[in-house]
C-alpha positions as CSV (number, residue, x, y, z in Angstrom):
1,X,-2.9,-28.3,-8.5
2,X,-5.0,-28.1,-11.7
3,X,-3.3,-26.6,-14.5
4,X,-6.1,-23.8,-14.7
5,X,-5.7,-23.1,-11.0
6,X,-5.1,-19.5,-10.7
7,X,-2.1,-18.5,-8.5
8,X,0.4,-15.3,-7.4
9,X,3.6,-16.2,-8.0
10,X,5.2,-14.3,-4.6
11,X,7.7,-11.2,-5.8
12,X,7.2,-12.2,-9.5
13,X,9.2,-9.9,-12.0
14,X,5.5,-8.7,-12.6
15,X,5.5,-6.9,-9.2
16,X,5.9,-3.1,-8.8
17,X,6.4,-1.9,-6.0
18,X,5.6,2.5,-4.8
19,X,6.8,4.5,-2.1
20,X,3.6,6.5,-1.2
21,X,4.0,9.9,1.0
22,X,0.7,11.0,2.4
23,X,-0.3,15.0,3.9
24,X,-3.3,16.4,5.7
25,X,-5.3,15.3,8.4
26,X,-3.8,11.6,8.2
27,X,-2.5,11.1,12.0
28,X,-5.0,9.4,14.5
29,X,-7.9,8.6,11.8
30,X,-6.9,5.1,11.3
31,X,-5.5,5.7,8.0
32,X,-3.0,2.9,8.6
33,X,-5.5,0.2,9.3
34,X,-7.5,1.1,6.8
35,X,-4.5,1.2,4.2
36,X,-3.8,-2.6,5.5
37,X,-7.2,-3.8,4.8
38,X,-7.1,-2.1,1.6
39,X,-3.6,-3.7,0.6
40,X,-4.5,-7.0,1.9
41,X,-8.1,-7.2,-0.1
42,X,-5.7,-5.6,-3.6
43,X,-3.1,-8.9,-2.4
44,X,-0.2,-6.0,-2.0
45,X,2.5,-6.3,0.7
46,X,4.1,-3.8,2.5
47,X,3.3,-1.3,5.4
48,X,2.2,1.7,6.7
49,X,3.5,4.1,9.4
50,X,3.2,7.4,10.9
51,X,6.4,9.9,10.5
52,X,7.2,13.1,12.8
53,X,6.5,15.5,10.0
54,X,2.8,14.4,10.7
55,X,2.3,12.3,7.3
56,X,2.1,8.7,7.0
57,X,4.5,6.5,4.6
58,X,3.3,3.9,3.1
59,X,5.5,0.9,0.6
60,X,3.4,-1.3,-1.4
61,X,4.4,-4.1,-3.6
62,X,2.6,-6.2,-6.1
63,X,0.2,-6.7,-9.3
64,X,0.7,-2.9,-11.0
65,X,-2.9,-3.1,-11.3
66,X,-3.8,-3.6,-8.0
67,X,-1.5,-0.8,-7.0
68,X,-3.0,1.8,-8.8
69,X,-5.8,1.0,-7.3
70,X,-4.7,1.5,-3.8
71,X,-2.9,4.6,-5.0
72,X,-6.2,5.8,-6.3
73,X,-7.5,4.7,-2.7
74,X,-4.8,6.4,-1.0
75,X,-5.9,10.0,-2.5
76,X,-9.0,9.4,-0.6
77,X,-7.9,7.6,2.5
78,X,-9.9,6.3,5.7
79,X,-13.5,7.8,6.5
80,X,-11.9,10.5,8.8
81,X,-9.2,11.5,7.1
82,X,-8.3,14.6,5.4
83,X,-5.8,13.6,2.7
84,X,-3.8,16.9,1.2
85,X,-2.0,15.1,-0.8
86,X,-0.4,11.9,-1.8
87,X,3.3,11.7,-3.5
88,X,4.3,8.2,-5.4
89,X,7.5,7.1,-6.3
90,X,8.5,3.8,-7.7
91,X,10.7,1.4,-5.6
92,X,12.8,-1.3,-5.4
93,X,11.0,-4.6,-4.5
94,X,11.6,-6.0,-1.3
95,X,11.4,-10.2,-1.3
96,X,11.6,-10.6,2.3
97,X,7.9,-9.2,2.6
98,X,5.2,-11.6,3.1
99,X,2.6,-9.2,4.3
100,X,1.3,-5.7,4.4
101,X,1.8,-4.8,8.0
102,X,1.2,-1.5,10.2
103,X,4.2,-0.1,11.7
């Protein structure tokens, strides 16, 4: 590899990584999916799934740039959602993930 090769060094001490909690009309709009192919284009890890209280959780990890850009995505959400509102907490990285997944 050429010494000007760019690379991501996997769960780097650079990484961040968010606990997201999203409200409204989030449930059965594809909000997951979209959230993966968000993450994946950003290079963020994690997943997304649908709780009982009707919201969906969401843990990303990576560049802190790139996750504030899917937080600012997550405000907005997939085409036919209605997102009410979006809470963000910092976590603790997780080095077993590989890849943002929908559960």
């Amino acid at each position: 590899m050429n010494k000007n090769s760019k690379f991501k060094i996997q769960n780097s001490p650079e990484q961040k990584a968010y606990s997201i909690s999203v409200q409204g009309d989030v449930q059965g709009v594809s909000y997951r999916y979209f959230a993966k192919k968000k993450a994946q284009t950003l290079g963020l890890v994690g997943w997304a799934k649908n709780e009982h209280d009707g919201t969906v959780s969401v843990f990303i990890q990576g560049d802190p740039e790139m996750a504030q850009k899917f937080i600012d995505w997550a405000k907005e959400g997939s085409p036919m959602a209605t997102v009410e509102s979006v809470s963000v907490n910092s976590a603790e990285t997780d080095e077993n993930l590989k890849e943002f997944e929908v559960r």
